[in-house]
C-alpha atoms as a printed R data frame, in Angstrom:
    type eleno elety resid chain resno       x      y        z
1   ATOM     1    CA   UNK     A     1 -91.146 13.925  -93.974
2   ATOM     2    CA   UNK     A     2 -87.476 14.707  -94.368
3   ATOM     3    CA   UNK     A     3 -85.175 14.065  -97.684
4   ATOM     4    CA   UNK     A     4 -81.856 13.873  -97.848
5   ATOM     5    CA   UNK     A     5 -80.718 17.596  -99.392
6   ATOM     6    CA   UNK     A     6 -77.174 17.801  -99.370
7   ATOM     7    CA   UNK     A     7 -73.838 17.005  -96.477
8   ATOM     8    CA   UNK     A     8 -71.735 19.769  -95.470
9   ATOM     9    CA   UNK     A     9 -67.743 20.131  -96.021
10  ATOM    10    CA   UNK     A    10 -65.665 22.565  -93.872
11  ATOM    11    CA   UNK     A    11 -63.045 23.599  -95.824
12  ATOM    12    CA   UNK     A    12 -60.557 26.621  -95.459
13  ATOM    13    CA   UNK     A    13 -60.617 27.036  -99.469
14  ATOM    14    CA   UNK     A    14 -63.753 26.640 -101.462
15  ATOM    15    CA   UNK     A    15 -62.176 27.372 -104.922
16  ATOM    16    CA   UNK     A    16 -59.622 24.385 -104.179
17  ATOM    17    CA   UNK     A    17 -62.172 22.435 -103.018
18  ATOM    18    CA   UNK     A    18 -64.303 22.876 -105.674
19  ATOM    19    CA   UNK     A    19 -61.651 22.634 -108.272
20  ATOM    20    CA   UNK     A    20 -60.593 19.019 -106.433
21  ATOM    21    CA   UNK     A    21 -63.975 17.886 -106.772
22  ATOM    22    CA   UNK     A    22 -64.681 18.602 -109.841
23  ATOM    23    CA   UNK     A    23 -61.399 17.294 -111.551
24  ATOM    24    CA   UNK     A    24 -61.698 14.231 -109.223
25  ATOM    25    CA   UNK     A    25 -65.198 13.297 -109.121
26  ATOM    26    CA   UNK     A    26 -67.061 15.396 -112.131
27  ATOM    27    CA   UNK     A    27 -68.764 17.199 -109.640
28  ATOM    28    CA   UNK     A    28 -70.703 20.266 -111.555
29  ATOM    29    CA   UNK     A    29 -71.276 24.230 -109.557
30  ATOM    30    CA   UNK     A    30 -75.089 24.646 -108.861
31  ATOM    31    CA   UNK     A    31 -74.497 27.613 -107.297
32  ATOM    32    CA   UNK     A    32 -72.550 30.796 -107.155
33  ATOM    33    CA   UNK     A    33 -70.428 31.893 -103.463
34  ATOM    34    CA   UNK     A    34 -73.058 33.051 -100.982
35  ATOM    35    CA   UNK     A    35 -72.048 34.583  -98.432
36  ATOM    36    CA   UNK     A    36 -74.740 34.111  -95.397
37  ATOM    37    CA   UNK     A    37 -74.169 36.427  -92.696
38  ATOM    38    CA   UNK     A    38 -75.983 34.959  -89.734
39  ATOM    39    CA   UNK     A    39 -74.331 31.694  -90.729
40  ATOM    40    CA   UNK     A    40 -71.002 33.284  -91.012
41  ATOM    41    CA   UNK     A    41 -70.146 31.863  -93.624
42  ATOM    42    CA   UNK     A    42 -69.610 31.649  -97.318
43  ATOM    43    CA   UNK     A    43 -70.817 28.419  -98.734
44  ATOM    44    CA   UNK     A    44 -70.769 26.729 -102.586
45  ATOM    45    CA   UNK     A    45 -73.183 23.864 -103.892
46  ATOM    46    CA   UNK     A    46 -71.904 21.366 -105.923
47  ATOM    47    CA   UNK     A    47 -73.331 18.249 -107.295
48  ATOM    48    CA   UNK     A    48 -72.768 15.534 -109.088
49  ATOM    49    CA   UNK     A    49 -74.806 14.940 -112.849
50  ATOM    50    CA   UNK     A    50 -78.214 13.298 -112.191
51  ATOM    51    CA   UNK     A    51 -77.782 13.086 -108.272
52  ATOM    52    CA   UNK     A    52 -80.716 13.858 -106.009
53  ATOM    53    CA   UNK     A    53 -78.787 15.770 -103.307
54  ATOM    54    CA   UNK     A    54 -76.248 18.447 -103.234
55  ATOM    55    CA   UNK     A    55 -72.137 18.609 -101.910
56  ATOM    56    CA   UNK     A    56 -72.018 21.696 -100.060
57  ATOM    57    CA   UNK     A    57 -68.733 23.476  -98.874
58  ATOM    58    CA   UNK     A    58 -68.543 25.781  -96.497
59  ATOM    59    CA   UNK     A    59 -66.177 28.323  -94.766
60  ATOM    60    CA   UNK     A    60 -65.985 31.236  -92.403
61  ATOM    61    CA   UNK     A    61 -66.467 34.100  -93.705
62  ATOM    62    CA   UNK     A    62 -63.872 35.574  -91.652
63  ATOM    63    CA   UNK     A    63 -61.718 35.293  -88.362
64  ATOM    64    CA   UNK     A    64 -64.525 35.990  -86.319
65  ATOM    65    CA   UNK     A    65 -67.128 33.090  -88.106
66  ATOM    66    CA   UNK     A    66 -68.528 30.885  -85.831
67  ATOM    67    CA   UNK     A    67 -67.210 28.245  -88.056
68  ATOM    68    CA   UNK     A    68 -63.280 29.401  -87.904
69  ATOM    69    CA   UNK     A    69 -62.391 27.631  -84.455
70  ATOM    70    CA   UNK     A    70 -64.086 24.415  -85.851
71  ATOM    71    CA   UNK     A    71 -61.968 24.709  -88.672
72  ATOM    72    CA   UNK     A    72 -58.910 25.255  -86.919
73  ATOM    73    CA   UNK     A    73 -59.477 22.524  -84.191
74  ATOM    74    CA   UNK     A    74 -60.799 19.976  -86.483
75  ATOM    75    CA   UNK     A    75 -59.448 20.989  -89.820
76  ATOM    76    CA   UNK     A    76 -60.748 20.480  -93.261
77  ATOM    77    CA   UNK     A    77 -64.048 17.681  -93.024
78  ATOM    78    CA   UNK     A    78 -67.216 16.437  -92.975
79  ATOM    79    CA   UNK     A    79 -69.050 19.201  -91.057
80  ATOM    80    CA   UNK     A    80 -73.116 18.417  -91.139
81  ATOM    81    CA   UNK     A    81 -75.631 16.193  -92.918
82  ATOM    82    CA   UNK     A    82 -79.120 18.320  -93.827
83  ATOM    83    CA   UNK     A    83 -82.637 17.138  -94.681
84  ATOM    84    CA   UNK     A    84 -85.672 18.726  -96.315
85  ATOM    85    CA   UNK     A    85 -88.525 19.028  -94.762
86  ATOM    86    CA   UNK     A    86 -92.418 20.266  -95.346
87  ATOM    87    CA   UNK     A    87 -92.721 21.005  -91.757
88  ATOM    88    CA   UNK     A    88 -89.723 22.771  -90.468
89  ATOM    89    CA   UNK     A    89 -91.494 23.911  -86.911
90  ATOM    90    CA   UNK     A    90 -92.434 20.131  -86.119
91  ATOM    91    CA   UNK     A    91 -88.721 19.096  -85.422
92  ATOM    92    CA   UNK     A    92 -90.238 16.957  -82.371
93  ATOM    93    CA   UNK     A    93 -89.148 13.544  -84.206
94  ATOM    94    CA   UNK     A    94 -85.297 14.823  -83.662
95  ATOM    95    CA   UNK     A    95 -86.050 15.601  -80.241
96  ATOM    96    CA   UNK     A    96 -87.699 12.514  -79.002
97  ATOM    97    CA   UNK     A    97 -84.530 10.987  -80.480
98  ATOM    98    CA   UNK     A    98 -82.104 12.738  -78.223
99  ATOM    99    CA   UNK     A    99 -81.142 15.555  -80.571
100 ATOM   100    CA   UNK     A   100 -80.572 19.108  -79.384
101 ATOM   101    CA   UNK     A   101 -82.594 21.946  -81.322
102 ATOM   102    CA   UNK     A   102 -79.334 24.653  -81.018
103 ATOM   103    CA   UNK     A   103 -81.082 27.417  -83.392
104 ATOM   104    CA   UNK     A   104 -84.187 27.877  -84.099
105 ATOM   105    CA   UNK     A   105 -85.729 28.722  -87.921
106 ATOM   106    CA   UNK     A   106 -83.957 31.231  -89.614
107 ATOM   107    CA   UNK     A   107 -84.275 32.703  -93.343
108 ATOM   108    CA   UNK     A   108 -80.794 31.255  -94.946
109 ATOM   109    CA   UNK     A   109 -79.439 33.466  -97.941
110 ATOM   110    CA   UNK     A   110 -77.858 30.014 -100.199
111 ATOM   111    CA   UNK     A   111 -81.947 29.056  -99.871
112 ATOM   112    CA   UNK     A   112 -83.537 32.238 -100.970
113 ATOM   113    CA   UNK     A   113 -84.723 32.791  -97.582
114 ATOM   114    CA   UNK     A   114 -85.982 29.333  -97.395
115 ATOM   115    CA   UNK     A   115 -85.751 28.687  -93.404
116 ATOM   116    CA   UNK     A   116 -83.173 26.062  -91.848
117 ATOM   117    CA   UNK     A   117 -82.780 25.156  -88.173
118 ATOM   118    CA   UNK     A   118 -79.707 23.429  -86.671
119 ATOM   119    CA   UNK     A   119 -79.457 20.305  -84.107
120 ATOM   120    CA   UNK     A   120 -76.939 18.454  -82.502
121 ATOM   121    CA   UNK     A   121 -76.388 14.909  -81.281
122 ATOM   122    CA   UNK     A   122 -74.742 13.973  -77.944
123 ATOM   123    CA   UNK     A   123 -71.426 12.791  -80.523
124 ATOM   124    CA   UNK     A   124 -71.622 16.754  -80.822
125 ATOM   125    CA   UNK     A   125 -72.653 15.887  -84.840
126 ATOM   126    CA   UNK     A   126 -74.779 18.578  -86.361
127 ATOM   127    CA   UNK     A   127 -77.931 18.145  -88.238
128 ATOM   128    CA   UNK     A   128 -79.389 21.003  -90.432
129 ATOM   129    CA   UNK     A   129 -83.105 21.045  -91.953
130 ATOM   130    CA   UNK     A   130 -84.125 22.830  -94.785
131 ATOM   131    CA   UNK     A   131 -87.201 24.462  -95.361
132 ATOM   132    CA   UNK     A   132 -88.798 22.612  -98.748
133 ATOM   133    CA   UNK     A   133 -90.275 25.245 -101.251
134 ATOM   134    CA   UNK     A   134 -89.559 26.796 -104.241
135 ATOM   135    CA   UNK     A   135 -86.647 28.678 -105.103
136 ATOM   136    CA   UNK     A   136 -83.040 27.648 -105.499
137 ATOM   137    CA   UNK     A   137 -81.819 24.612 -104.475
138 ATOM   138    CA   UNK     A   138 -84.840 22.919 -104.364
139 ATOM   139    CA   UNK     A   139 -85.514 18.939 -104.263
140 ATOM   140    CA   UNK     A   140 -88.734 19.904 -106.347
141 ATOM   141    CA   UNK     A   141 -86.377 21.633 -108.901
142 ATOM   142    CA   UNK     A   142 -84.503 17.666 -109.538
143 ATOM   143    CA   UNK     A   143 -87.941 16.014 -110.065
């Protein structure tokens, strides 16, 4: 079963970002700046009051992130849409639908070791799943 847990910005500023968001939109911090070293990156959760997912912005953690030629190719964007999930090792259903499995399940430091894995369409559009469990930035924690 997968949920809809939060969509990924790439941004080169996360304190801007944030700041935009939150004047803008009323979006409220749900987390603190993790930095997440396999990921390299440093990433921020944000949500709006009473939602059911999270906004979560990312950047490189440095020049050499995997994220900091995306960032200068593409600039500043939508970056990835992720899903929870009870069964993290059965990803077959994204398979069979044409999806690439490009790393497998990893502990993630914003999830409190909470595993994600990444995939990627043939549009080159990346998918994350999240591990569902206790701890923060859980769906369970919003019911």
């Amino acid at each position: 079963m997968l949920r809809l847990h939060h969509h990924g910005y790439l941004t080169g500023d996360l304190e801007r970002r944030a700041a935009s968001l939150e004047t803008r939109f009323g979006y409220v911090r749900e987390s603190a700046v993790v930095h997440d070293p396999v990921q390299t990156a440093r990433v921020l959760f944000l949500r709006l009051p009473h939602d059911r997912s999270w906004l979560e912005l990312v950047t490189p953690d440095g020049p050499n992130s995997k994220l900091t030629r995306t960032l200068q190719k593409r600039g500043e964007g939508w970056h990835h849409i992720c899903y929870e999930t009870t069964d993290i090792e059965n990803s077959s259903a994204l398979r069979e639908h044409g999806m690439l499995q490009i790393c497998a399940p990893v502990p993630a430091a914003a999830f409190g070791g909470r595993r994600i894995s990444w995939f990627m369409d043939a549009t080159g559009y990346l998918t994350e799943l999240v591990e569902a469990g206790k701890g923060p930035l859980s769906l369970r924690a919003l019911e």
